[in-house]
C-alpha positions as CSV (number, residue, x, y, z in Angstrom):
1,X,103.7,103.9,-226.6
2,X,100.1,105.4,-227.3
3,X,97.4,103.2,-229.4
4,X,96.1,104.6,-232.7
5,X,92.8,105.1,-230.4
6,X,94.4,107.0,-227.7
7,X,96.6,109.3,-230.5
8,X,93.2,109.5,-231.8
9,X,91.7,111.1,-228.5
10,X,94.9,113.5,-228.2
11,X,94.1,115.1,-231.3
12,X,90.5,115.3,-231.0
13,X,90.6,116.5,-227.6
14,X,92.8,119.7,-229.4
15,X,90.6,120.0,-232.3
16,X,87.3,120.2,-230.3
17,X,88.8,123.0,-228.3
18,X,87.2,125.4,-230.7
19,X,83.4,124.1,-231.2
20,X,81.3,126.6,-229.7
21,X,78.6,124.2,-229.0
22,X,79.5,121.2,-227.0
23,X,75.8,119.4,-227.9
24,X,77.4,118.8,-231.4
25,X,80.4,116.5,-230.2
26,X,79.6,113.0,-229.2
27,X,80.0,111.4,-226.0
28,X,83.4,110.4,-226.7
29,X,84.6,113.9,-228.0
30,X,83.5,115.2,-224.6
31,X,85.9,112.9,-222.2
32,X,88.6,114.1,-224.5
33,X,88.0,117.3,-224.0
34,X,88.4,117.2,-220.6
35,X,91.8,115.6,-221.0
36,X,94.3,117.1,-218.5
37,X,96.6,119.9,-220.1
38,X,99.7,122.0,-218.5
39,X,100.2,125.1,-217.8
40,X,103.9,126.9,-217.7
41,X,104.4,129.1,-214.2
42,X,107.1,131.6,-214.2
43,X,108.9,131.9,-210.4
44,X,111.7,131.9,-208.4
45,X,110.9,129.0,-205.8
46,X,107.7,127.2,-207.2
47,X,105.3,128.5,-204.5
48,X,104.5,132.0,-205.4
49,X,104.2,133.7,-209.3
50,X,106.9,136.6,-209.2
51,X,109.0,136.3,-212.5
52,X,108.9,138.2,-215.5
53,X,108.2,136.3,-218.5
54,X,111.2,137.7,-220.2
55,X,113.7,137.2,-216.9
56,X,113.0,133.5,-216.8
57,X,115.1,130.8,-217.9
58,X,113.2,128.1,-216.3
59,X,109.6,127.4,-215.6
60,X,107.5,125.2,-213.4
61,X,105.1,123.0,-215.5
62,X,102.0,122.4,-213.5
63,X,100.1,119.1,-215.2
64,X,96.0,119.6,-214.5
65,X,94.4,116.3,-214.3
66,X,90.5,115.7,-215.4
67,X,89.3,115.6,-211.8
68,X,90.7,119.2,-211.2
69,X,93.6,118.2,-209.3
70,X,97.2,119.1,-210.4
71,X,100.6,118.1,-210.3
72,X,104.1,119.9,-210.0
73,X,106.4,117.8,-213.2
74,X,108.9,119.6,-211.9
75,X,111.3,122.5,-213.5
76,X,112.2,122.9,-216.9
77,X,115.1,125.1,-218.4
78,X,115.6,127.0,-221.4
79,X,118.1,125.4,-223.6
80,X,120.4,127.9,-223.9
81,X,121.9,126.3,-227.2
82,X,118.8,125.3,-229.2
83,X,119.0,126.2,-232.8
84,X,115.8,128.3,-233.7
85,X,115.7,129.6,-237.3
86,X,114.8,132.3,-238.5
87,X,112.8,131.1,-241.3
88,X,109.7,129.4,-241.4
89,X,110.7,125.9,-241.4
90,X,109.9,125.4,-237.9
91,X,106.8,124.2,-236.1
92,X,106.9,127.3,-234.0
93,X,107.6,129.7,-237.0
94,X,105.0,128.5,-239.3
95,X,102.6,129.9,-236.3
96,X,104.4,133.4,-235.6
97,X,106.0,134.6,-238.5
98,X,108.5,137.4,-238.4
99,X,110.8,139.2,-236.5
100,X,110.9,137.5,-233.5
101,X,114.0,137.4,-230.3
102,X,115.7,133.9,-230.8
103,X,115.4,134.3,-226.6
104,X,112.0,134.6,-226.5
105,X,111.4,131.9,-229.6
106,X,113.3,129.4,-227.2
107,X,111.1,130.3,-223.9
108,X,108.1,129.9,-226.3
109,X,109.2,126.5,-228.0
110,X,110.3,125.3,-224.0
111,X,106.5,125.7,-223.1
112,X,104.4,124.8,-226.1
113,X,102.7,122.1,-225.0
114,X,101.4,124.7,-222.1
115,X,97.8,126.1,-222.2
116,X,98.8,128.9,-220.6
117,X,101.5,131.0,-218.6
118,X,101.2,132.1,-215.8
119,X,103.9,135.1,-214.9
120,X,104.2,138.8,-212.9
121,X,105.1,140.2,-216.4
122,X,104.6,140.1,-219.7
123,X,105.8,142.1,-222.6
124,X,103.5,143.3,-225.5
125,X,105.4,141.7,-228.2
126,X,105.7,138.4,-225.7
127,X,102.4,138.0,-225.1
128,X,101.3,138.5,-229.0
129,X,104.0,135.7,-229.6
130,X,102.2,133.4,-226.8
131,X,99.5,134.1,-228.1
132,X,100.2,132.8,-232.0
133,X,101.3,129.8,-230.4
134,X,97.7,129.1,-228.2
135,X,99.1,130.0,-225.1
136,X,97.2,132.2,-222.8
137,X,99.1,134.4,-220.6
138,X,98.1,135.7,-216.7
139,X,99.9,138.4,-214.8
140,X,99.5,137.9,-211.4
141,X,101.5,138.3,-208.2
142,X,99.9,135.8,-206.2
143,X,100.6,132.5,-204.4
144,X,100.6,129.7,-206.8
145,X,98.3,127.1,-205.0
146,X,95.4,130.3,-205.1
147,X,96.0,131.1,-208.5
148,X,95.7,127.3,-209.6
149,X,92.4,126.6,-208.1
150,X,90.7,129.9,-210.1
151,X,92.5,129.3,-213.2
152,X,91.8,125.6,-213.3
153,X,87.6,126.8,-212.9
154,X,88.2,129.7,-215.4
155,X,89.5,126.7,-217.5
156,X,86.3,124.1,-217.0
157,X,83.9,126.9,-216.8
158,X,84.9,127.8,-220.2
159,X,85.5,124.3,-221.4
160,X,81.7,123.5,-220.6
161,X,81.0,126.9,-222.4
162,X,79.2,127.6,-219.1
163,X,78.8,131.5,-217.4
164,X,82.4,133.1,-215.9
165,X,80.5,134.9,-213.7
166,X,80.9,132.8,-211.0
167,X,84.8,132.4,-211.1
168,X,86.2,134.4,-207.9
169,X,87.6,137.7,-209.0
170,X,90.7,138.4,-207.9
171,X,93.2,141.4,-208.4
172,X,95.7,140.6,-211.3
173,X,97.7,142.9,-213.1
174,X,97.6,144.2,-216.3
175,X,100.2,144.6,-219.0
């Protein structure tokens, strides 16, 4: 069970996400932000990024600790039964509004706590839903272990509001 402190931090650490300048957060703001955060990989066998965001009905979560290391948690499946309304009553609804696939509403409620998603695919009206929800989507056909290592420096790079120039360009696809 978390403290009132450490709840505290969690919240925080998501609320300073957004300040521009990182001089105007206090010390403690700062180690929050650079709290660990997932990110949701679509694939077949966990090693290399080759499924469509729309064909998958599981994804790998992938949790990024501090120091820039990472971890697999392991597989998670789309409940296949989860209710999702079509109103706005839900947490996911009240951030994307409208018409929206009850298969793709479940995918996106299965990853929310995800920064991002990485996947080969991605369709237009996917990806605008992702991105209502705060989660950034890739499309790359890569090994997973190369992809990790640049998206985890895009990540602190941006973080510390610092220059992407220096973050290794690689080939990725676009939508």
């Amino acid at each position: 069970m978390l403290n009132t402190l450490e709840q505290e931090r969690r919240y925080v650490k998501f609320q300073t996400r957004y300040f521009k300048n990182l001089d105007m957060i206090s010390i403690l703001d700062k180690e929050m932000v650079l709290m660990g955060y997932n990110i949701a990989v679509a694939s077949t066998d966990g090693v290399n990024i080759d499924k469509h965001f729309g064909a998958s009905n599981s994804f790998f979560i992938i949790k990024v600790n501090d120091d820039e290391t990472y971890e697999n948690l392991g597989e998670r499946l789309v409940e296949k039964n989860q209710k999702s309304n079509g109103n706005c009553s839900s947490y996911l609804s009240k951030h994307s509004c409208g018409n929206i696939n009850p298969k793709i509403q479940r995918k996106i409620e299965t990853i929310s706590d995800c920064r991002c998603l990485l996947c080969s695919r991605c369709g237009p009206g996917s990806e605008k839903q992702l991105g209502k929800n705060n989660i950034s989507v890739f499309g790359i056909n890569m090994k997973l272990d190369e992809t990790l290592k640049t998206i985890i420096r895009y990540y602190k790079r941006s973080d510390e509001h610092k220059s992407l120039k220096g973050v290794k360009r690689q080939k990725m696809n676009s939508f």
